[in-house]
DSSP file (Angstrom, degrees, kcal/mol; ACC not computed):
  #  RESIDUE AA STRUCTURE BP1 BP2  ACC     N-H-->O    O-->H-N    N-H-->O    O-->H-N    TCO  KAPPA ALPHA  PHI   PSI    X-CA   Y-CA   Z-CA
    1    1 A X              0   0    0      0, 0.0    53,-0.1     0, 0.0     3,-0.1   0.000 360.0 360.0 360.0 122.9   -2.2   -0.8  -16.7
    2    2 A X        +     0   0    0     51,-0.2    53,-1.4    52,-0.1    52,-0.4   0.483 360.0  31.6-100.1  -8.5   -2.2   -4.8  -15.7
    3    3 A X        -     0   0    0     51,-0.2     2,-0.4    50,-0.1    53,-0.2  -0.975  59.9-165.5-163.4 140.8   -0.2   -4.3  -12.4
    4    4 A X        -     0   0    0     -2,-0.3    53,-3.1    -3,-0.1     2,-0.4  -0.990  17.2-152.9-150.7 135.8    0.1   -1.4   -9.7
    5    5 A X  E     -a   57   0A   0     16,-0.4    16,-2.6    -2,-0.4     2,-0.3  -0.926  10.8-168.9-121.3 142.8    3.0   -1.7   -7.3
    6    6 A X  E     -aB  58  20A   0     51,-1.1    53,-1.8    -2,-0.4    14,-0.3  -0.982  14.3-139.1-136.8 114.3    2.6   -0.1   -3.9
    7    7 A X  E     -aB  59  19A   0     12,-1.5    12,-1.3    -2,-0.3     2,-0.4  -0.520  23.8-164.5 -88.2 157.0    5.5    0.5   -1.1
    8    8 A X  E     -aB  60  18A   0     51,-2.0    53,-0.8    10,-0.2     2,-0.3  -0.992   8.5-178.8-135.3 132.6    4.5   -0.3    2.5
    9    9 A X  E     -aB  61  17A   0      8,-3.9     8,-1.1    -2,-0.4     2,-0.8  -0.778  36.7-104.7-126.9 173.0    6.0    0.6    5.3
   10   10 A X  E     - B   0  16A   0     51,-0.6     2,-0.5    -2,-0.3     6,-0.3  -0.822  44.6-132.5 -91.8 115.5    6.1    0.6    9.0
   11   11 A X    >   -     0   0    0      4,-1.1     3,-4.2    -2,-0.8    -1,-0.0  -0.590  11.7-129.9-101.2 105.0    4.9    4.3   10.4
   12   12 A X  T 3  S+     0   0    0     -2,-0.5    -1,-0.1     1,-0.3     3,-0.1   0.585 108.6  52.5 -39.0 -26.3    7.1    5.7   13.0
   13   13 A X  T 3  S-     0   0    0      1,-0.4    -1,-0.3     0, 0.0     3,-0.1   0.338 128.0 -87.7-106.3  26.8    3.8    6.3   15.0
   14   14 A X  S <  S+     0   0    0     -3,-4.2    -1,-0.4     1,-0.2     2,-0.1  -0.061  89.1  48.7  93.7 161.0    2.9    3.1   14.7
   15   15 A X  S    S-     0   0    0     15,-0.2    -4,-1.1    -3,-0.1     2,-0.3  -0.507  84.7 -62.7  60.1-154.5    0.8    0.8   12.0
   16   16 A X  E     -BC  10  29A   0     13,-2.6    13,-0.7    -6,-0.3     2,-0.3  -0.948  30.8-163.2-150.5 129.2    1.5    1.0    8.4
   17   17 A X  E     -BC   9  28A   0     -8,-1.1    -8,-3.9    -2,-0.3    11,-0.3  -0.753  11.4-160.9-112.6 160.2    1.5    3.3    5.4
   18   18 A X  E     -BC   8  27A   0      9,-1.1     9,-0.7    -2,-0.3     2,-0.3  -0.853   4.2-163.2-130.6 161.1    1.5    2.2    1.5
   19   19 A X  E     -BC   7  26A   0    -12,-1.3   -12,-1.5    -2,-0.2     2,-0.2  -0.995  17.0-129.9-136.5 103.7    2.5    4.5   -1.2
   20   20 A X  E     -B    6   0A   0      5,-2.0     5,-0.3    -2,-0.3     2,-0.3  -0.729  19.8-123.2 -80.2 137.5    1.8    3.8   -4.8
   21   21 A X  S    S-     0   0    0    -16,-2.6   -16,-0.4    -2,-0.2     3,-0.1  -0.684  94.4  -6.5 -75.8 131.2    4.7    4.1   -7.6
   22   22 A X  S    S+     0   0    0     -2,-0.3     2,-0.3     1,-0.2    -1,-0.2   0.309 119.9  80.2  80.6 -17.1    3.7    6.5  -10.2
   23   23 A X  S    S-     0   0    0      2,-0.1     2,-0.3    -3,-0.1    -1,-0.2  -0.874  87.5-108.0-123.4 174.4   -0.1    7.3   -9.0
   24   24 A X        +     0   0    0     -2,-0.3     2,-0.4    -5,-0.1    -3,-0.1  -0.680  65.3 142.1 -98.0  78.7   -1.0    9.5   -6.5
   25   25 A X        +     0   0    0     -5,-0.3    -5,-2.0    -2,-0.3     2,-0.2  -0.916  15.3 160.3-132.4 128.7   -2.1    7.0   -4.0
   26   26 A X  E     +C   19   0A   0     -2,-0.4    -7,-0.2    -7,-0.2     2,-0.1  -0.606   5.2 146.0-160.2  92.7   -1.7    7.1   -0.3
   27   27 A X  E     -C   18   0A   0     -9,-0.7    -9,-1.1    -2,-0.2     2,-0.2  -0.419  15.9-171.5-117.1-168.9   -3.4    5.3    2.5
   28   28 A X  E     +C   17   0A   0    -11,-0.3     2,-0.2    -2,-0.1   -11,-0.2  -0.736   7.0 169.7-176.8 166.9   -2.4    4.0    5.9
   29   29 A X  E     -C   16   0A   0    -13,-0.7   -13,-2.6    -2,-0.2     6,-0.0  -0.922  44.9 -94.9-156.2 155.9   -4.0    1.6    9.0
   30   30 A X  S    S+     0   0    0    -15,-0.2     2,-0.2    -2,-0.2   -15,-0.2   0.874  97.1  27.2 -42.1 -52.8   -3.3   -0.1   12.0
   31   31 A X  S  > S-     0   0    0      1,-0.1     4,-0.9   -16,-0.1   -15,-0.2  -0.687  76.0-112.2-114.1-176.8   -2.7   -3.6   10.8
   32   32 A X  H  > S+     0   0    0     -2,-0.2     4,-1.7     2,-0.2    -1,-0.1   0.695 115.1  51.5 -38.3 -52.6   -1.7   -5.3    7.8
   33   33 A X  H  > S+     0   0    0      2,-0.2     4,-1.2     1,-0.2    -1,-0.1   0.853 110.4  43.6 -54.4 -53.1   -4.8   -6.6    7.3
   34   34 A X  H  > S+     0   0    0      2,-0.2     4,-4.4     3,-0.1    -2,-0.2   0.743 107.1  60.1 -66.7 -38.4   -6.5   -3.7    7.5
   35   35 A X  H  X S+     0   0    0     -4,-0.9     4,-1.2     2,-0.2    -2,-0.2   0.967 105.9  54.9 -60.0 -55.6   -3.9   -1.7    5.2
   36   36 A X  H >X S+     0   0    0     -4,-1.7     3,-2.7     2,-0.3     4,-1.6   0.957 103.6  47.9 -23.9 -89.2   -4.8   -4.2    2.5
   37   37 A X  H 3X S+     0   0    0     -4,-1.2     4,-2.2     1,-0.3    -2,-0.2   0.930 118.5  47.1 -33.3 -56.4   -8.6   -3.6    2.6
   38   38 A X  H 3X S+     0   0    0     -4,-4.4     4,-2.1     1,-0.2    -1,-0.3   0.889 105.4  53.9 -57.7 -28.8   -7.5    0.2    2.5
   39   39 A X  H <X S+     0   0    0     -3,-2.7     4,-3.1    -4,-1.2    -2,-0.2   0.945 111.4  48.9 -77.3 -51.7   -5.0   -0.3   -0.5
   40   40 A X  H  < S+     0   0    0     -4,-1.6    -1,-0.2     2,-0.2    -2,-0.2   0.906 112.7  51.2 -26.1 -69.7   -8.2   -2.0   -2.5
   41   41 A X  H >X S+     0   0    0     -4,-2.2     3,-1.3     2,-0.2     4,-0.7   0.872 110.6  48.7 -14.9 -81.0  -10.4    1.1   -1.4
   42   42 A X  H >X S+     0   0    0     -4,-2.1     3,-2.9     1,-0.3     4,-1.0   0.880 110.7  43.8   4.9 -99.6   -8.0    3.4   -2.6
   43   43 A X  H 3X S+     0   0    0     -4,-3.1     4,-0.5     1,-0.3    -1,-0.3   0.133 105.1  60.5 -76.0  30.1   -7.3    2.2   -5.7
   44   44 A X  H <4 S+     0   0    0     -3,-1.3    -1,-0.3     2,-0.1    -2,-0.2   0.598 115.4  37.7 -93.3 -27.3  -10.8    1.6   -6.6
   45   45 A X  H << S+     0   0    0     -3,-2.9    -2,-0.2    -4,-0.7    -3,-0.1   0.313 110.6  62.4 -96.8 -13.6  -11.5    5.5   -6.1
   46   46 A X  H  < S+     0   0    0     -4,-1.0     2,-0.2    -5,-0.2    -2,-0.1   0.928 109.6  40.2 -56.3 -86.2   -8.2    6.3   -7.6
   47   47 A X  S  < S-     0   0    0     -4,-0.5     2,-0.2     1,-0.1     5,-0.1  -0.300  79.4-127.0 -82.0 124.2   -9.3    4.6  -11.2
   48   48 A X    >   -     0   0    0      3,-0.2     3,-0.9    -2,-0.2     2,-0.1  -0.605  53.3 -57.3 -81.9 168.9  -12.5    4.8  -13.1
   49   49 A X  T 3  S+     0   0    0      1,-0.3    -1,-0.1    -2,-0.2    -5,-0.0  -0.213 121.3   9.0 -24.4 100.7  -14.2    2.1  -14.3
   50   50 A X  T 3  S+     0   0    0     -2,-0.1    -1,-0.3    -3,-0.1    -2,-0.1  -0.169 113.9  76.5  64.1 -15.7  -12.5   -0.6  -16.7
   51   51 A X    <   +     0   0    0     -3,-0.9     2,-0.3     3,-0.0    -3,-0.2  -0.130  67.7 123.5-105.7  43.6   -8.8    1.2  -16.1
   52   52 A X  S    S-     0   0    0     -5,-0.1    -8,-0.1     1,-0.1    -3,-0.0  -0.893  71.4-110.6-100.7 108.6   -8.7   -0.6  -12.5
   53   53 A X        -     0   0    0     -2,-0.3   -51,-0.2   -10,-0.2    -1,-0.1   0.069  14.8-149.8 -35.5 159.9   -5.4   -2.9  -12.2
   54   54 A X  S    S+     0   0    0    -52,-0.4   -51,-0.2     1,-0.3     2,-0.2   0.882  83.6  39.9-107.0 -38.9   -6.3   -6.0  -12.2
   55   55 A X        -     0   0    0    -53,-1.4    -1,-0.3     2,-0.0     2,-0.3  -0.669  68.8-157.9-112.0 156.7   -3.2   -7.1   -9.9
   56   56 A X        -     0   0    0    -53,-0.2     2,-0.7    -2,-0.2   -51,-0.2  -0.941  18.3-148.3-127.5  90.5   -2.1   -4.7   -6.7
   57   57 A X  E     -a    5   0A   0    -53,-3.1   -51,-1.1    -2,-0.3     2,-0.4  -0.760   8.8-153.8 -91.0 131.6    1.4   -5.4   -5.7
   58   58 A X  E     -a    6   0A   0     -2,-0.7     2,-0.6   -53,-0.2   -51,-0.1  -0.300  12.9-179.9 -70.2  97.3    3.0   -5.1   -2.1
   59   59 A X  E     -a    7   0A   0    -53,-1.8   -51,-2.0    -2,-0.4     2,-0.4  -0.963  26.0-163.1-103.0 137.4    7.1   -4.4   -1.4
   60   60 A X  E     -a    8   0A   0     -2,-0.6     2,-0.2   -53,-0.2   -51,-0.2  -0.717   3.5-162.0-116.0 140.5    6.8   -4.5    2.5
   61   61 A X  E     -a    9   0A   0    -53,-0.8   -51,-0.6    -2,-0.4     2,-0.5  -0.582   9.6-176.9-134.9  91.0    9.8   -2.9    4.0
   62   62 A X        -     0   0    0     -2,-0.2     2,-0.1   -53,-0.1   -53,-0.1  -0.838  16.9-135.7-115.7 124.3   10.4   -3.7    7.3
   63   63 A X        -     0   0    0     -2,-0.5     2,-0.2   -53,-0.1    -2,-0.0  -0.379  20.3-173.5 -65.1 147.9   13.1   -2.4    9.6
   64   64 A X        -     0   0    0     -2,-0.1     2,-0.3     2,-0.1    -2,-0.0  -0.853   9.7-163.9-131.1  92.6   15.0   -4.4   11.9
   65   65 A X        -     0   0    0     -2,-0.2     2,-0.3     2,-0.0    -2,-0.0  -0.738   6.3-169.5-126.6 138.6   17.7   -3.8   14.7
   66   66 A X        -     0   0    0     -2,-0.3     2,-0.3     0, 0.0    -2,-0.1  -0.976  11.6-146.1-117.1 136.9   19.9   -6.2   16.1
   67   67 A X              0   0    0     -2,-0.3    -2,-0.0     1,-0.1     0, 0.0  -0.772 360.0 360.0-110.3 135.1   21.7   -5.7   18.9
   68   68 A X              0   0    0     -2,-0.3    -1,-0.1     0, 0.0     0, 0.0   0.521 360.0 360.0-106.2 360.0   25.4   -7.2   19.6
């Protein structure tokens, strides 16, 4: 696996959780910033040793309400 795609969302109690498609991978954090460093973590304890993506990618979903 060259690529591991991860959805991230905004967590109804605040922060943000990511999801990995297809593994069993699941973190959340306060920021963005920090949710990153965790998504790394993870999947480094997810994957042994040489079967570690080499790229991690982020679909961000972020809700939005506009009011008329």
């Amino acid at each position: 696996m060259t690529e591991l795609l991860f959805l991230v969302e905004e967590s109804a109690e605040g922060g943000w959780t990511a999801r990995a498609m297809g593994e069993s991978i699941y973190t959340d954090a306060d920021t963005l910033e920090e949710l990153r460093e965790n998504i790394k973590d993870a999947v480094l304890c997810h994957f042994e040793e040489g079967s570690v993506p080499r790229m991690i990618r982020l679909h961000v979903v972020k809700e939005e309400i506009v009011a008329l």
